[in-house]
C-alpha positions as CSV (number, residue, x, y, z in Angstrom):
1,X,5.3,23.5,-3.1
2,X,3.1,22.0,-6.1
3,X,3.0,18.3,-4.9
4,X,0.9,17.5,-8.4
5,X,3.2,18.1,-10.5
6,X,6.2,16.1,-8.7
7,X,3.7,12.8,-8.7
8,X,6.1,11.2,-11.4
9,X,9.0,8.7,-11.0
10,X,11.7,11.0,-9.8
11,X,14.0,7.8,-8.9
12,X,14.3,3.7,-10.1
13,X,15.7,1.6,-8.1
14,X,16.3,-1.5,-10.5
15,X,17.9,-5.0,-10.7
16,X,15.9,-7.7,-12.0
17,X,17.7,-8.3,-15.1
18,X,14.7,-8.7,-17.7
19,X,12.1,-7.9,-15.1
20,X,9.3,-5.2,-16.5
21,X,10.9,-5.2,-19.9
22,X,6.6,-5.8,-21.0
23,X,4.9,-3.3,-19.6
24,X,0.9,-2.9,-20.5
25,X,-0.2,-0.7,-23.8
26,X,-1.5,1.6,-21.3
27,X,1.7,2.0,-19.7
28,X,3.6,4.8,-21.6
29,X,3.2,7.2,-19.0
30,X,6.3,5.2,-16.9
31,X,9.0,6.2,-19.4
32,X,11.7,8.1,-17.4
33,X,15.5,8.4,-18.0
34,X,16.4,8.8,-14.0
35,X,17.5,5.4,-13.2
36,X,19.4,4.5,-10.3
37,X,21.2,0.2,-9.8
38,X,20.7,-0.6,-6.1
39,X,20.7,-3.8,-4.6
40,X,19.5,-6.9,-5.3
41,X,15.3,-5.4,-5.3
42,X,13.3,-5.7,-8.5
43,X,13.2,-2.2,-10.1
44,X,10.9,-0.2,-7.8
45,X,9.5,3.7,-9.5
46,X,9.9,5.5,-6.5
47,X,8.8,9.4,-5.0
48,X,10.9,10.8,-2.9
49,X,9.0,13.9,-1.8
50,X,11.5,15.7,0.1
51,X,12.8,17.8,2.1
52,X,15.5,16.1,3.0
53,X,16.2,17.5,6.2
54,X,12.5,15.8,7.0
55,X,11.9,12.8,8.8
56,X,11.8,10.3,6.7
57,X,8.4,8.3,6.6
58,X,7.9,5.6,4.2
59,X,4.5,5.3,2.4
60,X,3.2,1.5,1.5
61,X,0.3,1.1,-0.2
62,X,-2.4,-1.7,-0.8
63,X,-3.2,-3.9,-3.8
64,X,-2.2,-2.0,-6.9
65,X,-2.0,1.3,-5.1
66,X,0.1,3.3,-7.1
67,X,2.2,5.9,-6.1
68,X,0.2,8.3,-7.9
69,X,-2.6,7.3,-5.5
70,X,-1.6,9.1,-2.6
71,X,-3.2,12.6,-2.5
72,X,-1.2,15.7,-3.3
73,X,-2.9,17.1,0.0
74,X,-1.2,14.2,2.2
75,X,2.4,14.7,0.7
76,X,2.0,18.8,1.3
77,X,0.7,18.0,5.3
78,X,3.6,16.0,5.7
79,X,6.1,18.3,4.4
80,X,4.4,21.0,6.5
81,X,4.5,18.9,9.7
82,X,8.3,18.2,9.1
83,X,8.4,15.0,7.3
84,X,10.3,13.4,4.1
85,X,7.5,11.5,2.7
86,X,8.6,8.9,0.4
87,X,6.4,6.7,-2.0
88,X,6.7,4.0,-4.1
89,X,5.2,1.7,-6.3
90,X,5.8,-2.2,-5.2
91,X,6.8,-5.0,-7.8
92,X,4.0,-5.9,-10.4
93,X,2.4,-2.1,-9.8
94,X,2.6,0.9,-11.9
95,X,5.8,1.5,-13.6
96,X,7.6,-1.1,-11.3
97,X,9.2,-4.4,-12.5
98,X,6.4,-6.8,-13.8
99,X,7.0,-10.2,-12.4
100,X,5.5,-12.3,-14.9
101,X,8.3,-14.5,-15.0
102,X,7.2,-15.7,-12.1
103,X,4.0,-17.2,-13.2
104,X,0.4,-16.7,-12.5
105,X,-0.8,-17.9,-8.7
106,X,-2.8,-21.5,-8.5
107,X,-5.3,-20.3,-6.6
108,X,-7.2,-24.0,-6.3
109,X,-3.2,-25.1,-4.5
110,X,-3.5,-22.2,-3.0
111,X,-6.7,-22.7,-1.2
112,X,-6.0,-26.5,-0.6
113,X,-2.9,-25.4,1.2
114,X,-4.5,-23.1,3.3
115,X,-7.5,-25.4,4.1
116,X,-5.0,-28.2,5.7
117,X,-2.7,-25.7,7.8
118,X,0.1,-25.6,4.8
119,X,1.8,-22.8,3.5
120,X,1.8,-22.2,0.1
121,X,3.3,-22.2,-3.1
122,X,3.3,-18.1,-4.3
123,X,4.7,-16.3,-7.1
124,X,6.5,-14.4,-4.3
125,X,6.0,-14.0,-0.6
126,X,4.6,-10.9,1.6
127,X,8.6,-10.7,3.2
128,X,9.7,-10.6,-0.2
129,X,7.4,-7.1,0.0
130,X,9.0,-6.0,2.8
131,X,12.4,-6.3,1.6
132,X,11.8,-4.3,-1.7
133,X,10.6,-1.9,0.9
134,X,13.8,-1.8,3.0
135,X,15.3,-1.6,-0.2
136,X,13.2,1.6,-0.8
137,X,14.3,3.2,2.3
138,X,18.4,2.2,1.5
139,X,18.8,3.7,-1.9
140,X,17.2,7.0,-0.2
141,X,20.2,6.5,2.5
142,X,17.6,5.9,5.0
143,X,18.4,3.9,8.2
144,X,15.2,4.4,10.3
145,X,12.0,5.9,9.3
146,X,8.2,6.3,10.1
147,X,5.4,4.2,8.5
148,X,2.5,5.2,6.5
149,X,0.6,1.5,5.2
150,X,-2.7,1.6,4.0
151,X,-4.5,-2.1,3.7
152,X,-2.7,-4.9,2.0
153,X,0.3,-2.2,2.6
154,X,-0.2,-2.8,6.2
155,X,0.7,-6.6,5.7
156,X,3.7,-5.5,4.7
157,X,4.6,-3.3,7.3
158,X,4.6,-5.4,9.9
159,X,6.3,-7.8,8.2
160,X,9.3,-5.0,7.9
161,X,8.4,-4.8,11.5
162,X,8.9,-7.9,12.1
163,X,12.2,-9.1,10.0
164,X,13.6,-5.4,10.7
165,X,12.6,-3.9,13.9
166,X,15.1,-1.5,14.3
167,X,14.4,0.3,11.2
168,X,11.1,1.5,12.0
169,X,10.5,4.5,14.2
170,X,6.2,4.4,14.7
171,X,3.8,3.4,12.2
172,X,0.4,4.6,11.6
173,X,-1.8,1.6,9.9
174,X,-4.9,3.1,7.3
175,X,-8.0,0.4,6.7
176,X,-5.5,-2.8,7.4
177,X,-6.8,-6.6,7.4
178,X,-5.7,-8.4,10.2
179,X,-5.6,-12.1,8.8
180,X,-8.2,-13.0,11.4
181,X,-10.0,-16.2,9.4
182,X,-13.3,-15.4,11.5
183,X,-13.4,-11.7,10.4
184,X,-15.0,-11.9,6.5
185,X,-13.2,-10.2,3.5
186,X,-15.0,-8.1,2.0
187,X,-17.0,-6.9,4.6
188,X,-20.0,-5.9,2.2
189,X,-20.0,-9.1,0.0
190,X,-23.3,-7.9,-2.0
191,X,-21.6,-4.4,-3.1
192,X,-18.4,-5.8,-4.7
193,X,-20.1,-8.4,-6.2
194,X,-22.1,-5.7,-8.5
195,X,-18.6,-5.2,-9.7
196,X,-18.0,-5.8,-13.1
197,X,-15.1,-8.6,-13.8
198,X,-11.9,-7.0,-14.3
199,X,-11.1,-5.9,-17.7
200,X,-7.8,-8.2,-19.9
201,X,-4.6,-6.9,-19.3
202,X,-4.9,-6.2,-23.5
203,X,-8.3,-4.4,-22.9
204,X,-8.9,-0.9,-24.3
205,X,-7.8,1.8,-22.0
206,X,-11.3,3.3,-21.8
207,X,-12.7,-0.3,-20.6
208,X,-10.2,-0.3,-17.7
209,X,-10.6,3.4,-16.9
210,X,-14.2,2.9,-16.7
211,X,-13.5,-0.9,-14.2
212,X,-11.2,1.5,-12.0
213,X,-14.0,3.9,-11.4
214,X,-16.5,1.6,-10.7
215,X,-14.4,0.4,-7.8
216,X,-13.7,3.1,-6.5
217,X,-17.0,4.2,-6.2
218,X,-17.9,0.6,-4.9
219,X,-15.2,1.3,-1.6
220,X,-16.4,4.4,-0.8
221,X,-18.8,4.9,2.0
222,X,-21.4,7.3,2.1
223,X,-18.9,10.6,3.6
224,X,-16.3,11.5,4.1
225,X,-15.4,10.7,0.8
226,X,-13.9,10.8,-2.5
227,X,-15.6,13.0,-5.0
228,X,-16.4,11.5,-8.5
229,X,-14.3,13.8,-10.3
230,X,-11.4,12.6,-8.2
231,X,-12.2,9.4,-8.4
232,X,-12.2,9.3,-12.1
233,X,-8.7,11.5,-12.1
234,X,-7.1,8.6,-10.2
235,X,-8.8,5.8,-12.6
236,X,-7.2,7.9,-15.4
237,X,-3.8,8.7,-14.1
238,X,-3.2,4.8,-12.8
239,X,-3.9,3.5,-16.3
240,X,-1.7,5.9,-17.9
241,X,0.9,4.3,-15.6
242,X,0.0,0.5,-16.1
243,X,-2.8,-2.2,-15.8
244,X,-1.3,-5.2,-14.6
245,X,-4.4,-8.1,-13.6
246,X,-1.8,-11.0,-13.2
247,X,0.3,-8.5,-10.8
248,X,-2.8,-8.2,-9.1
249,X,-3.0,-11.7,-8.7
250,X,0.4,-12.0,-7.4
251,X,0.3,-9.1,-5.1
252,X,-3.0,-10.8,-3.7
253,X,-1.4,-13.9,-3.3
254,X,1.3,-12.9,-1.4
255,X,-1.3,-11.3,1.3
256,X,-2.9,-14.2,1.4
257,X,-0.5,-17.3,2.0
258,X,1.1,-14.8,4.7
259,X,-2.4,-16.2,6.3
260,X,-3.0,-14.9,10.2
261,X,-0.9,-12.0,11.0
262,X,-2.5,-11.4,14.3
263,X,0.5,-12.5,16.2
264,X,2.9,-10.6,13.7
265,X,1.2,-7.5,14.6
266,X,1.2,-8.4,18.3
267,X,5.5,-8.2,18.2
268,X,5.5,-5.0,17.3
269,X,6.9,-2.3,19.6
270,X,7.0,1.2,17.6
271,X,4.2,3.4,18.3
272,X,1.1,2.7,16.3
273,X,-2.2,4.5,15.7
274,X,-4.6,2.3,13.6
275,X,-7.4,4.3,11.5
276,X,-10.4,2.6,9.9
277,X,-13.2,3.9,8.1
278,X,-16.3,2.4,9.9
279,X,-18.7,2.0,6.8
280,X,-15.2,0.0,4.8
281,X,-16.8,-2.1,2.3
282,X,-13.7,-4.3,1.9
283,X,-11.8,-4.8,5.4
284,X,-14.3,-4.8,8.1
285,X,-13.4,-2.6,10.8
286,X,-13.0,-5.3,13.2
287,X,-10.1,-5.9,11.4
288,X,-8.5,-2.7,12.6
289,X,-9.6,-3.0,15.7
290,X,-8.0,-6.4,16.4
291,X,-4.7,-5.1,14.7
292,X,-4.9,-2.0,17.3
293,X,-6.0,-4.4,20.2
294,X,-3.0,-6.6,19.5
295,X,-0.1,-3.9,19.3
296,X,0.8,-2.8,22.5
297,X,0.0,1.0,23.6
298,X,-1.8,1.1,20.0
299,X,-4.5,3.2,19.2
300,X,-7.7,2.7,17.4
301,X,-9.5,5.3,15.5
302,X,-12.7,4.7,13.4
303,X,-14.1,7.4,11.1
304,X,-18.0,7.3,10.9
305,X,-18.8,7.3,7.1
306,X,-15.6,6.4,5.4
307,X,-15.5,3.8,3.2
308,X,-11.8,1.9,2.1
309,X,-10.2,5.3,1.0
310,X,-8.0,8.0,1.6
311,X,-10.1,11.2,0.9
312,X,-8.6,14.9,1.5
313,X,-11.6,15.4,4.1
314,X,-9.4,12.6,6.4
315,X,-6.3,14.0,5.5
316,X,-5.7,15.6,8.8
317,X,-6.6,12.9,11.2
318,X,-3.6,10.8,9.1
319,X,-0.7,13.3,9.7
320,X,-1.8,14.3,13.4
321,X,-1.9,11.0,13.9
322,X,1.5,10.1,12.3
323,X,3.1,13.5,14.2
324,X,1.8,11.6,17.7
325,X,3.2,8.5,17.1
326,X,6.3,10.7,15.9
327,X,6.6,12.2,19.1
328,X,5.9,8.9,21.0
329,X,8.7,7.4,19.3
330,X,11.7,10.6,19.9
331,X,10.0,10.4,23.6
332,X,11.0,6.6,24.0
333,X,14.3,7.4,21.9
334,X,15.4,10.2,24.9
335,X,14.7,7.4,27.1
């Protein structure tokens, strides 16, 4: 099967009334009729890859990873190793509801909060994350299911873990922070700050385009890696879907004010397998390591080379993981 060409919306879940009405300029690639009313969740573009008769394994993704982002090559392994995969893009990403109602974060509060122990004030929070996700995994008439969260996504799994435990069945965790305050972020200060600011949400689609490759290039390590032509597909393909700084913003904040989630990792008792790339420019691989030491009977991996990405060359070590953590979790079930 042709995973490529199914990398559209294929189902809505949507009930913000008003939410996402203003999408970017860039966003006309998110027009689809196949709209679905479930629950109370803002409306959520989702993939469901199929088959149904798969296990079902839910795929989270960072900071304004779309679901576009994940490679063809990962949904076809996981449909050949038996599983449902099912992807989605979270509120204020891609064709998703924009929150703007809710306001920009005050990132001076913010930091003020933090500094003197408080929590604070956010457009919206990392649990309400994991409840879109939940909601994710309902309207596909899901009741448990396997986790695939890559960084900021992995915040929000184990907050799903954490305020649903039953639902999930074992989790594999890609590049994740751990909300350790004495672990830096980003790990490689001097390479994102040759970044370019990020363009207006009203900037010209080539300036944006040209922003996304340049960080994508700037998270790579040097191999295994994304190739440039990829690179610059995926730069293409997510503007054509939406540009969304303020979402950003939001999405970031949400991470954020969650604060330590050491000890949130720490309560969960799914399987886990936790993969890093040991040359990430962005999350340290300490990071993952702590997550990994924290969970118990987790495992740490770290891939020599690999930046903060998911390239095809490291598409293997993600499903054999996620197929041992599988069969950890039906071995606990027969229990």
């Amino acid at each position: 099967m042709n995973f490529s060409a199914l990398m559209v919306p294929i189902l809505m879940v949507a009930t913000v009334p008003g939410a996402g009405e203003g999408r970017a300029p860039v966003g006309a690639e998110c027009d689809d009729p196949r709209l679905v009313q479930v629950g109370d969740a803002p409306r959520l573009a989702v993939l469901d890859a199929g088959p149904d008769s798969g296990e079902p394994v839910l795929l989270i993704g960072g900071t304004d990873q779309q679901l576009t982002d994940w490679p063809a090559s990962l949904m076809e392994a996981l449909a050949a190793r038996g599983f449902r995969p099912i992807a989605y893009d979270a509120r204020d990403v891609g064709c998703s509801s924009r929150m703007d109602e809710t306001g920009a974060p005050d990132w001076p509060a913010i930091f003020t909060a933090l500094a003197s122990g408080k929590t604070p004030a956010v457009p919206y929070r990392l649990a309400d994350l994991a409840d879109d996700a939940v909601a994710v995994a309902d309207a596909a008439g899901v009741r448990q299911f396997h986790v695939l969260a890559a960084s900021g996504g992995a915040a929000t799994a184990a907050l799903i873990a954490e305020r649903y435990p039953d639902r999930i069945a074992s989790m594999v965790l890609l590049m994740p922070g751990s909300g350790d305050p004495a672990i830096p972020v980003p790990a490689d200060p001097k390479r994102l700050a040759a970044l370019p600011a990020p363009p207006a949400a009203d900037a010209p689609r080539d300036a944006i385009i040209a922003y996304r490759i340049a960080l994508g290039e700037a998270l790579e390590g040097p191999g295994p890696r994304r190739s440039q032509q990829e690179i610059a597909s995926r730069a293409r393909a997510a503007t054509g879907r939406a540009w969304n700084p303020d979402g950003i913003a939001r999405s970031g904040a949400a991470i954020l004010a969650a604060g330590d989630l050491r000890a949130t990792f720490a309560r969960i008792s799914a399987p886990v397998v936790v993969i890093h790339g040991l040359d990430d420019p962005l999350i340290a691989p300490a990071h993952g390591r702590t997550v990994a030491d924290g969970i118990p009977g987790a495992r740490f991996e770290g891939i020599d080379g690999l930046g903060h990405s998911l390239p095809d060359a490291v598409v293997g070590t993600v499903v054999n993981a996620l197929v041992d953590v599988a069969n950890a979790a039906r071995g606990s079930d027969a229990e």
